[in-house]
Every structure is written in C-alpha cells, then in structure tokens.
N, C-alpha and C positions, 0 to 999 in steps of 0.2 A: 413478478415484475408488473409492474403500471406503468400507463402513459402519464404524464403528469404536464398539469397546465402552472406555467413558468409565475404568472400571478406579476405581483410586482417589480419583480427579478428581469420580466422580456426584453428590456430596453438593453440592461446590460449583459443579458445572454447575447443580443443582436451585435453590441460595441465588439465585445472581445473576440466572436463566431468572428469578426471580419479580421483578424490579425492574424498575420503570417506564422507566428510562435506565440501563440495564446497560455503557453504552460508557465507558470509562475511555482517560485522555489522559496520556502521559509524554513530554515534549521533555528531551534530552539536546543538549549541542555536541560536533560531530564534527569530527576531524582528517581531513578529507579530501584532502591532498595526494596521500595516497600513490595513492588512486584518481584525481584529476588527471594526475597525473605518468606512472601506465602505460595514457593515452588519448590518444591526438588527437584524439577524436571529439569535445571541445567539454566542458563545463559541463552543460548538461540533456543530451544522451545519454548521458552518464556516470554520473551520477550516477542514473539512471530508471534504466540496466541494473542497475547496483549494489542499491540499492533493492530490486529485483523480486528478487536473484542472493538477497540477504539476508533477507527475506520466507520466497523456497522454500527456503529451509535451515532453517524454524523449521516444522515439523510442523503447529503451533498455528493458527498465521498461513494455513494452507490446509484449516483446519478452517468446515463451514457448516453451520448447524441449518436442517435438513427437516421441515415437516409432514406429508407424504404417505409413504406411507402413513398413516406414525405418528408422533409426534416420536422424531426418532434426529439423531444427529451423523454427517455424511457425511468426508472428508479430502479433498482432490483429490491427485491427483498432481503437478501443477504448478498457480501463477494465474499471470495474467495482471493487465494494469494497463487501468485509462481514466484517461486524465490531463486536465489544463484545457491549452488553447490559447490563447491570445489573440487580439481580434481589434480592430476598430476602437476599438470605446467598450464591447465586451461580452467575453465567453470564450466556446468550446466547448468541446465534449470530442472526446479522439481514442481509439482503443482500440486498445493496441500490444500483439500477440502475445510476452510470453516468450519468447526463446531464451536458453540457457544460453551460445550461441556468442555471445559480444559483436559482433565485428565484422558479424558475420549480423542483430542486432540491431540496430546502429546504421545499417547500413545502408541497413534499411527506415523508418528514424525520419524522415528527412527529407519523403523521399514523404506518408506519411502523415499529421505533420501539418501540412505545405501543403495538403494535402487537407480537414484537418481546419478550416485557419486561411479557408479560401474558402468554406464550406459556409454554406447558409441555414436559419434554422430550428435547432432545437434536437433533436440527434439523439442519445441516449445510445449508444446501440450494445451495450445491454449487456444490455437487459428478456429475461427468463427465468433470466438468465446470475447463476449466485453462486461463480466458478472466478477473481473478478477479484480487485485493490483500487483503490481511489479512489486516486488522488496527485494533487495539487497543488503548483506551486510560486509563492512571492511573492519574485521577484529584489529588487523596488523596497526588502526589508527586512529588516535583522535582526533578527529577531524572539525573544524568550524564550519566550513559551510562544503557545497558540492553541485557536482552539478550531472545529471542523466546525459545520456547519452539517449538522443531522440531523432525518430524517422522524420520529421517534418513537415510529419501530415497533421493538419488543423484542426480537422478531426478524432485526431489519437486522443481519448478525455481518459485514458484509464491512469490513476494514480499510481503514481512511484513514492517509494519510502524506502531510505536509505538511513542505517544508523552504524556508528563506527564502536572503538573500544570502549568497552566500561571502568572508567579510570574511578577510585574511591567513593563505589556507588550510581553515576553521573554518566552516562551518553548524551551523543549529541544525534538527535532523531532531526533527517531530512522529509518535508515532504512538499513532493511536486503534483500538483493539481492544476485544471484548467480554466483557466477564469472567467470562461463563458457560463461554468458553473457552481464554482467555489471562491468564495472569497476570505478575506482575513479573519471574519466572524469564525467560520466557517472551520480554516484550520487551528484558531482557538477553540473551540469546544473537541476539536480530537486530540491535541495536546493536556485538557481538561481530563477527556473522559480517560487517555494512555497512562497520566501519572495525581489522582485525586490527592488532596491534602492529606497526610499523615493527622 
C-alpha cells in the first residue's frame, strides 16, 4: 500500500469528497463467453476471479480515502473481495483472498464458501479492512441496471459489483465506485480489462 499524491485529479477528489452520496453506479452487458469457455471451474468462480483480475488492473478501483493521520488517498497493491453466500431464507458473506493464479483461486472457493454457507450469525470478516470490494451476485435475474444498498457514510470508497444471470452467454455486470476517485474513464478500462475483444 502507497500514499499517493492525487496529481491533477485534486480538484475533483475535493468536488465529489464534498457530497452527501458520492457513489456513482454504471451497468454495462457483458460477453462473457470468452471467460466461460477458458474455465471449468463453474459460473461464479469464474467470473468472481475475473471480476477481482479486472478490479486490480484499474489503479482506481484499489484506491481508499484515510483520515488518520490526515485526509490522504492511500492505493493498495492488490484487493481482495467479500461476496454474499446464500443460505436457507437469508445470505452471508464470505471473504475470498485474490490470487492472480486462477486455478489457485478457485480452488479455495469451494471450501470457503461451504464455510461461509453453514456459518451462524452474521460475520462480515472485513471491519478495519478497506484492501476489499463488496460483490454480489442475483442468478435468479437479468437485471439492467441496480442499485446497493449503502451506509451513507461519504467516506465508504470501497467498490461494489453486482452482476445478475447469464442469459446466452451475456450478463449485466454492476459497478458502484466513488467519484471522488473513479470516474467514467476509469470504469471503462475495468469493463475492458473484465471482458477483452474475442
């Protein structure tokens, strides 16, 4: 993790820092075959690595505003994700470590969230932690656009990404960023890096 000086970005880190709900939301439809096709690993671990592969190739996307000492913008080196689980009648969440090795990845996705799908209680696994992003997924729907559910602190910069069913190849990937850090550019090039030209 670096501290990182904002450059010519300060002015519009300072605009959006001053606004009450700074999270801004773009759904695009993605061709996901091509990441289908070079996985056996299933449908949600597939597309959770991709996801996260896409996320840390966007500089932005692994940027988090710190109060302590001072306000400053920190970067991380890699995040990491907490995803929803399902469970009887409710979700949880599970917190899946980033690896850039997919298979390394998916590996451990099974484990974890069977773990995560039997657990009692509601256990974030993330408090202190801002190296993550939120992901959600809603199989039961194709969905156009959507919208988080959020604490309303101005503060909260951690990305959410929400994608629904895969209907002949094609989801519709959400993601919510905060625009004191990320802009349009910004979620263009992780929509780039999530699904490259066939």
């Amino acid at each position: 993790m670096k501290r990182i000086d904002l450059g010519p970005r300060a002015d519009l880190y300072r605009h959006f820092r001053a606004f009450e709900r700074p999270m801004f939301t773009i759904c695009s439809r993605v061709d996901v075959r091509p990441l289908l096709e070079a996985s056996d690993a299933g449908i949600f671990p597939t597309l959770l690595w991709n996801l996260l592969r896409a996320a840390n190739a966007v500089p932005q996307l692994r940027q988090r505003i710190r109060m302590e000492p001072d306000e400053h913008v920190v970067e991380h080196e890699q995040v990491h994700c907490t995803c929803t689980v399902a469970q009887d009648d409710a979700f949880t969440f599970c917190s899946l470590p980033y690896n850039p090795d997919a298979a390394e990845f998916y590996a451990q996705v099974p484990g974890l969230v069977r773990k995560a799908s039997e657990s009692q209680g509601l256990d974030l696994g993330v408090e202190g932690r801002d190296d993550m992003l939120y992901l959600t997924c809603l199989p039961w729907l194709d969905f156009s656009s959507m919208q988080h559910a959020e604490s309303g602190d101005p503060l909260d910069c951690v990305p959410r990404i929400a994608w629904g069913r895969v209907v002949d190849g094609h989801v519709t990937v959400c993601l919510t960023s905060h625009h004191s850090l990320v802009d349009g550019r910004h979620v263009a090039q992780f929509f780039e890096a999530l699904a490259p030209a066939r």
